[in-house]
C-alpha positions in Angstrom: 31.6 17.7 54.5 30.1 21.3 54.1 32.4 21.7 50.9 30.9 18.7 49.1 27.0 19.8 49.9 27.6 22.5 47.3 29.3 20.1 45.0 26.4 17.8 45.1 23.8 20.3 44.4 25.6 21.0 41.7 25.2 17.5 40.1 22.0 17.2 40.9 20.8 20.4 39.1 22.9 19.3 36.1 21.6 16.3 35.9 17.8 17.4 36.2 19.3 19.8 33.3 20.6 17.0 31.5 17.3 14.7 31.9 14.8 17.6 31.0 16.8 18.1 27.4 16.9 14.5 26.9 13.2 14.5 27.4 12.6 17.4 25.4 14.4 15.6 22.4 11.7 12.7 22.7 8.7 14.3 21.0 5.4 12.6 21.9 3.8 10.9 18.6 0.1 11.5 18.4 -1.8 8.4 16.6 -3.6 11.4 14.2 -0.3 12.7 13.4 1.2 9.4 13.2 -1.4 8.4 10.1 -0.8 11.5 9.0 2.8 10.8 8.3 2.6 7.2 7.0 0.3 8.7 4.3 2.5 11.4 2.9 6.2 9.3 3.5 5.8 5.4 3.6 7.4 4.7 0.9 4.6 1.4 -0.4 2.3 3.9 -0.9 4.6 6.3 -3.0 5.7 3.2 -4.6 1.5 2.8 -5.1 1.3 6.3 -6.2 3.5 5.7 -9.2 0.9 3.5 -10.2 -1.6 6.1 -10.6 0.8 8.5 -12.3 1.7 5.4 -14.7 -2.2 4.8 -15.5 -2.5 8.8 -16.4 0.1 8.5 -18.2 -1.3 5.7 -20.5 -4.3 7.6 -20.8 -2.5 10.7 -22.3 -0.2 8.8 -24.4 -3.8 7.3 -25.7 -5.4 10.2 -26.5 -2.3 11.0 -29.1 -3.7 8.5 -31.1 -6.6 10.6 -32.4 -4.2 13.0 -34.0 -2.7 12.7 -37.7 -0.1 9.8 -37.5 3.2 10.7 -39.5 5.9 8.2 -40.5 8.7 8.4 -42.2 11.1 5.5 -43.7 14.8 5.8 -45.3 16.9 4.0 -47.1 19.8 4.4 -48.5 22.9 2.6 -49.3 25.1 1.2 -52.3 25.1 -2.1 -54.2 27.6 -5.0 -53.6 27.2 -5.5 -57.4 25.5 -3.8 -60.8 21.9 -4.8 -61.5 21.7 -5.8 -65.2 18.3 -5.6 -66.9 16.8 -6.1 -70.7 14.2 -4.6 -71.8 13.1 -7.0 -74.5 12.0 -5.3 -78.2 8.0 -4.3 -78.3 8.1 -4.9 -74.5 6.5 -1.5 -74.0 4.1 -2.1 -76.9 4.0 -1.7 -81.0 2.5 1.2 -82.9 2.1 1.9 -86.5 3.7 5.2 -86.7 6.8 4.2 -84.6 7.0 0.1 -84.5 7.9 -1.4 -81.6 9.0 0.2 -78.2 12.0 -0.5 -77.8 12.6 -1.1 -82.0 15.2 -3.6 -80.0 16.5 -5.4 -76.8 18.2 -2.8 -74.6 20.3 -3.7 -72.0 20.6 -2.0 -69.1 23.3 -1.7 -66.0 23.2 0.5 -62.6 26.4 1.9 -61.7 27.6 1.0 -58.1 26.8 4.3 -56.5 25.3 5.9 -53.5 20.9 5.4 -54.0 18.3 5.8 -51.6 14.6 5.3 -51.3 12.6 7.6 -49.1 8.7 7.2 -48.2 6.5 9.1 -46.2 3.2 9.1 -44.6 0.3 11.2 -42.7 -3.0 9.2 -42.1 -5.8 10.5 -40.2 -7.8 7.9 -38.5 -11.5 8.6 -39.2 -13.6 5.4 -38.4 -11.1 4.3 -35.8 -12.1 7.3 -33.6 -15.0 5.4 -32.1 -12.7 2.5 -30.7 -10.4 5.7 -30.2 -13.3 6.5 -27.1 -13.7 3.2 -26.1 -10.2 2.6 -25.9 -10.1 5.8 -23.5 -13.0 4.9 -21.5 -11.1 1.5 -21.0 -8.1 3.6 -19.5 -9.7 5.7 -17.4 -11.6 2.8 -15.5 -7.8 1.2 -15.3 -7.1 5.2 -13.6 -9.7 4.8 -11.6 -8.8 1.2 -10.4 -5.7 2.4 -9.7 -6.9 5.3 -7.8 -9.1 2.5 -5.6 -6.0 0.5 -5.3 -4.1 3.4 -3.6 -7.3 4.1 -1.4 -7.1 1.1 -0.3 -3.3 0.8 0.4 -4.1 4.1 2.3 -6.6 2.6 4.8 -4.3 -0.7 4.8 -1.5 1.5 5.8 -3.1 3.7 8.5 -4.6 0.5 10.2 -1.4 -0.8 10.2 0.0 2.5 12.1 -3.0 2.3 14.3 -2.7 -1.0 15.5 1.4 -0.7 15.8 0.8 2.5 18.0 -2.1 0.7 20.6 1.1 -1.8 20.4 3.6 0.6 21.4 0.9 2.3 23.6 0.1 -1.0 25.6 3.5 -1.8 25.9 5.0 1.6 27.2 2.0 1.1 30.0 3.3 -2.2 30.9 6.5 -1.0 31.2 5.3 1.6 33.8 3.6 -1.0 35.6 6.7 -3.1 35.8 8.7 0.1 37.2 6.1 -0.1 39.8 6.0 -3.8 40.6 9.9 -3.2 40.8 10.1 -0.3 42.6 7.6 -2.5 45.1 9.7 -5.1 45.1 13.3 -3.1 46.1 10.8 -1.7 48.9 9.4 -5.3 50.3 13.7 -6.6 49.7 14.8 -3.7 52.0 12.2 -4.4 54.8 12.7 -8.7 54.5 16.4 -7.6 54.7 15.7 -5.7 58.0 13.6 -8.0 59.2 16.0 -10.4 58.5 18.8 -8.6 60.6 16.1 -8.4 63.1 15.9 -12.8 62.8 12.0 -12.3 62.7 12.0 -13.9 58.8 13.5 -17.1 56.8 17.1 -16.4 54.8 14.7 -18.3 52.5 12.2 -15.6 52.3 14.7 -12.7 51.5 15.9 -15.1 49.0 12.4 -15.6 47.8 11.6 -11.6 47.5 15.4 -11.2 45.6 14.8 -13.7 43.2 10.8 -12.2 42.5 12.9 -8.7 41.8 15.5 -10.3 39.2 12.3 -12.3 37.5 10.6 -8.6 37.2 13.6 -6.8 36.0 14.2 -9.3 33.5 10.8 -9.1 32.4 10.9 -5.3 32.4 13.9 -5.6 30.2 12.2 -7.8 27.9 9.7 -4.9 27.5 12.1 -2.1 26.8 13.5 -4.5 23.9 10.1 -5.0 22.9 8.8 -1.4 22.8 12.2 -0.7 21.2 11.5 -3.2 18.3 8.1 -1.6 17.7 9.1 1.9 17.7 11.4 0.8 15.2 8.7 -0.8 13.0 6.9 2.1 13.5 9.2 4.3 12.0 9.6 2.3 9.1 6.2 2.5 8.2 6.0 6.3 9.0 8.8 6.2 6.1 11.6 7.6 8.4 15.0 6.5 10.2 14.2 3.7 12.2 16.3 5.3 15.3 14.3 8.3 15.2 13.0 8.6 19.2 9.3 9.2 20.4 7.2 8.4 22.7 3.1 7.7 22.5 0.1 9.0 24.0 -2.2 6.3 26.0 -5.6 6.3 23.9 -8.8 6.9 25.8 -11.0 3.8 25.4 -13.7 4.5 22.9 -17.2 4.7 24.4 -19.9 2.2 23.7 -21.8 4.8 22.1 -19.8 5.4 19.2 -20.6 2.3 17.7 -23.2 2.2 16.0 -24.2 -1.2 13.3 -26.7 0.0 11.0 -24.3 3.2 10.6 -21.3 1.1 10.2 -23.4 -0.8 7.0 -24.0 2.9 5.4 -20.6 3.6 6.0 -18.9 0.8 5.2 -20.6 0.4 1.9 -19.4 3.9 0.9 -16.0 4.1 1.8 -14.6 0.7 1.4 -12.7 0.7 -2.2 -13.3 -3.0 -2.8 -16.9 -1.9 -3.6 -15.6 0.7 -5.6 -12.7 -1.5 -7.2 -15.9 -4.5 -8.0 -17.9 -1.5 -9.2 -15.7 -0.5 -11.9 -14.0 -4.0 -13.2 -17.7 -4.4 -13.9 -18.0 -1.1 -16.3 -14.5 -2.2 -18.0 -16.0 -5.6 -18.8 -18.7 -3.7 -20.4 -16.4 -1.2 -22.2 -14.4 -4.4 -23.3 -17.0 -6.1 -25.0 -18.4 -2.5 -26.4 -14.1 -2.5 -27.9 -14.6 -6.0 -29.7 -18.0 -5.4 -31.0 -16.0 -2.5 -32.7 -14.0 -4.6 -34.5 -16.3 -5.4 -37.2 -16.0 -1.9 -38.2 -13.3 -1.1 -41.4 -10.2 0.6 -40.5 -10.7 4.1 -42.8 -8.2 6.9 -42.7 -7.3 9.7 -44.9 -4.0 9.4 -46.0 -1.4 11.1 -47.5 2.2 9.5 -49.6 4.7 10.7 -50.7 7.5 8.6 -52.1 10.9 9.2 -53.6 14.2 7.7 -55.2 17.1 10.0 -55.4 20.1 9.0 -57.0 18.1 6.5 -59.1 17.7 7.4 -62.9 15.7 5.7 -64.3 12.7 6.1 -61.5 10.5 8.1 -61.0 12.0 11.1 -58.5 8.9 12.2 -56.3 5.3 10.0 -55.9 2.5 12.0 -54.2 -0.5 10.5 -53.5 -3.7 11.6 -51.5 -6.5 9.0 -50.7 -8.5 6.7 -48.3 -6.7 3.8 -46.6 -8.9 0.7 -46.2 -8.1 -1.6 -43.7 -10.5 -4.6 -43.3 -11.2 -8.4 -42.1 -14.2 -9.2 -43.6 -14.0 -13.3 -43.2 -12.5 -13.8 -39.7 -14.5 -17.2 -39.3 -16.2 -16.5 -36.1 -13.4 -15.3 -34.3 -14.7 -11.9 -33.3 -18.1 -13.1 -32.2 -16.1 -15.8 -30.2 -14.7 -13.3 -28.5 -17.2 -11.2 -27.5 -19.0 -14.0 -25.8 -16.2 -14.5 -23.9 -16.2 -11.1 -22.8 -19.8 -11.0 -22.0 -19.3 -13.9 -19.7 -16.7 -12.4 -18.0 -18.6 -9.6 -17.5 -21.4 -11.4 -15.5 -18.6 -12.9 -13.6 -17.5 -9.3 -12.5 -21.5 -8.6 -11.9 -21.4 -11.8 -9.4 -18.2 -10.8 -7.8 -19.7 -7.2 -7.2 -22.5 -8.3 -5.8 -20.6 -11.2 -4.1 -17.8 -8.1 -2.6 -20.9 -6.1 -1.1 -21.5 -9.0 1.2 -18.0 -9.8 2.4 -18.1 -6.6 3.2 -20.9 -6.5 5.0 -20.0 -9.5 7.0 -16.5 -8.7 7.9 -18.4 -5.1 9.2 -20.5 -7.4 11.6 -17.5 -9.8 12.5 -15.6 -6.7 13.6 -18.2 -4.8 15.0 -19.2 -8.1 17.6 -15.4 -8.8 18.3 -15.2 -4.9 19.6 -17.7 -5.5 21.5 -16.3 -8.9 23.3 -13.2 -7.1 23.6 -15.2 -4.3 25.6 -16.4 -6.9 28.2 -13.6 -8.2 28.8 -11.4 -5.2 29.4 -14.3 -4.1 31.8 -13.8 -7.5 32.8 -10.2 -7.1 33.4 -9.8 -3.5 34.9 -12.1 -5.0 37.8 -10.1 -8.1 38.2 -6.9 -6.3 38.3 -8.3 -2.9 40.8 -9.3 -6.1 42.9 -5.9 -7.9 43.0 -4.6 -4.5 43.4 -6.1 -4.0 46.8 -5.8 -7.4 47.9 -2.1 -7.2 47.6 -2.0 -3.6 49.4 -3.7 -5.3 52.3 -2.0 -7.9 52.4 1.4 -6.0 52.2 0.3 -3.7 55.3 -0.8 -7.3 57.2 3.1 -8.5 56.5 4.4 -5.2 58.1 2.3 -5.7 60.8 3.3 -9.0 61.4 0.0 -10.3 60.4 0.5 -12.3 57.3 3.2 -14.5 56.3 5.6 -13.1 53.2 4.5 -16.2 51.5 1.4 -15.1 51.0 2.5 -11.7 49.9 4.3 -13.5 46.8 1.6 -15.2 46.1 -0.5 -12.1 45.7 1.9 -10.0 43.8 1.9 -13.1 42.0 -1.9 -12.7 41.2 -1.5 -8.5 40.6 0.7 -9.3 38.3 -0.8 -11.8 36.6 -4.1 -9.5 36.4 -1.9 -6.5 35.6 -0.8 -8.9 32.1 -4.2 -10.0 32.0 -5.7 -6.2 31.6 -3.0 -5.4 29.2 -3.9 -8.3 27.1 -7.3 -7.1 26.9 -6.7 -3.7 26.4 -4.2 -5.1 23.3 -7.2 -7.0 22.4 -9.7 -3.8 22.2 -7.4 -1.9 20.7 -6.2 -4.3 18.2 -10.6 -4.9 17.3 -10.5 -0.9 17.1 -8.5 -0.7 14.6 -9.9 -3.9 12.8 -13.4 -2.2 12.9 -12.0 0.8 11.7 -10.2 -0.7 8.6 -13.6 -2.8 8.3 -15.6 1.1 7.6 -12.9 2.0 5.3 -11.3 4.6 7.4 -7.6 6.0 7.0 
């Protein structure tokens, strides 16, 4: 026996060893650093980022369109067959001094050879430069929509996080508590089972505490599977391997004082990118009927041709020609002006829906901001409830030891603790989960 003392120390210390690296490997997640991460790796809002990159994209490639334009066609090839011709006599007129050109009817024939036709082209647009700018103006709105669109995805994203981490929050707290019913419960088993030995309790009432345990433990494991699956949601959204381990702080409940309405307006009407996003469909419906007002303007462009047919003899080898290119619609029989009033009505559509967006806002702001406060009553509600239940069952525990109360009545208020315990959590769920709702409702990542 004094050989194995040594021995057991020895396990001990290695597994206290063991446990403190295995907690050490479980780094603690803090909500800021958790939004932090989702921003920079989920992989939706890279996805979302693309979008912007695309729309800058289209912008540049835009802006090309101001320069000279070249173009160059070619072709060149052989004939399946000759092409046979006549020039008839005097087709190319009749003069005095020389008669008619030709004096007769020539025939002529192409040998089946290798001939090509090359043309080529450099225009500079000049009165297209105005739709040019409103054409740009039109893309950077889209850039800017985009930009909104990510903004948005960004706050979407960190509410998300936030209310996934009061999740994993509440239920890692609920999982201590059901440690602590079940460590309660082992404690009332051993002393029914003593007092059972003893013949001063009911077989029934040991089997009545055993079967309370196996209830909790299967509820505790239902937790574990449960914080397990969050964790794992979590991760995905934080745009890293699902197994990756961590545990969560518990979140200090925010003080009445921080919320604040008439703030929450100001605030709200700032940040929220729908506003934003309403704000600049708007200016593009203005931009877009501005772009088909342009269109009665000619298309004019200085141009330069060159043109040429080698390997053909009896053509012409090199055209050049310098000039003004004329593109124009005069008659278009009310279709342009059609158009534009289509455009200016959708433009007071996007001035109703603007105006229209400020007061959703506005109204999900107060809709969030009075469901935070319900949830803040009834948390305070609930702690009081469950420190009450709490201390009922404490007394009534030491009453049962002392022989004073009947172990019925001690399962029926652990019964009560814990349905106050799950009643608390629930509300502290419920605050947590109107946090983050008022929160997203401001327009805060």
């Amino acid at each position: 026996m004094q050989r194995s003392k040594p021995i057991k120390w020895a396990l001990l210390l290695g597994a206290l060893g063991l446990l403190a690296r295995a907690q050490d490997k479980v780094s603690v997640l803090t909500i800021d650093d958790a939004v932090a991460l989702a921003l920079k790796a989920n992989l939706q809002l890279q996805s979302t980022v693309l979008d912007v990159d695309r729309a800058r994209e289209g912008t540049a490639a835009l802006k090309t369109t101001r320069l000279p334009q070249f173009q160059i066609y070619a072709l060149g090839g052989e004939t399946l067959r000759p092409i046979d011709f006549t020039i008839p006599k005097g087709a190319l007129g009749s003069y005095p001094a020389t008669g008619p050109i030709p004096a007769q009817s020539s025939s002529i024939t192409t040998a089946q050879q290798f001939s090509g036709f090359i043309f080529g082209q450099a225009s500079q647009p000049l009165s297209q430069q105005w739709k040019i700018r409103l054409a740009l103006i039109s893309s950077r709105i889209s850039e800017d929509l985009a930009r909104e669109r990510l903004r948005r995805e960004r706050q979407d994203t960190a509410q998300s996080v936030r209310a996934l981490y009061y999740q994993i929050a509440q239920t890692q707290t609920q999982i201590e508590s059901a440690e602590a019913m079940e460590k309660y419960l082992v404690e009332l088993q051993a002393d029914t089972d003593r007092k059972l030995a003893q013949l001063t309790v009911l077989k029934g009432d040991s089997l009545a505490v055993r079967a309370r345990l196996s209830q909790q433990r299967y509820q505790l494991a239902n937790l574990r599977d449960a914080g397990k699956t969050q964790k794992e949601s979590l991760n995905r959204l934080l745009g890293r391997d699902l197994e990756t381990e961590f545990s969560v702080e518990v979140q200090p409940l925010a003080g009445a004082a921080e919320i604040d309405l008439a703030a929450a307006h100001d605030i709200a009407l700032r940040e929220r990118p729908e506003i934003a996003e309403a704000r600049l469909q708007t200016k593009k419906a203005e931009t877009e009927v501005r772009r088909q007002r342009a269109e009665y303007i000619p298309d004019i462009s200085a141009s330069f041709t060159y043109a040429s047919f080698p390997n053909v003899s009896f053509a012409p080898q090199n055209v050049l020609n310098a000039g003004f290119l004329l593109q124009w619609q005069p008659f278009d029989w009310g279709q342009k002006r059609h158009k534009t009033q289509a455009l200016r009505d959708v433009t007071k559509q996007s001035t109703l829906a603007e105006r229209d967006t400020a007061q959703q806002i506005l109204l999900d702001v107060n809709t969030k901001f009075r469901a935070l406060a319900e949830a803040r009553m009834l948390l305070d509600t609930s702690a009081l409830a469950q420190e009450a239940q709490r201390e009922k069952l404490r007394e009534m525990t030491n009453q049962y030891r002392e022989k004073t109360a009947l172990l019925s009545d001690v399962l029926q208020q652990e019964g009560a603790a814990v349905q106050a315990d799950s009643e608390y959590q629930s509300a502290v769920a419920a605050f947590w989960k109107a946090k983050a709702n008022f929160d997203r409702a401001l327009g805060r990542e």
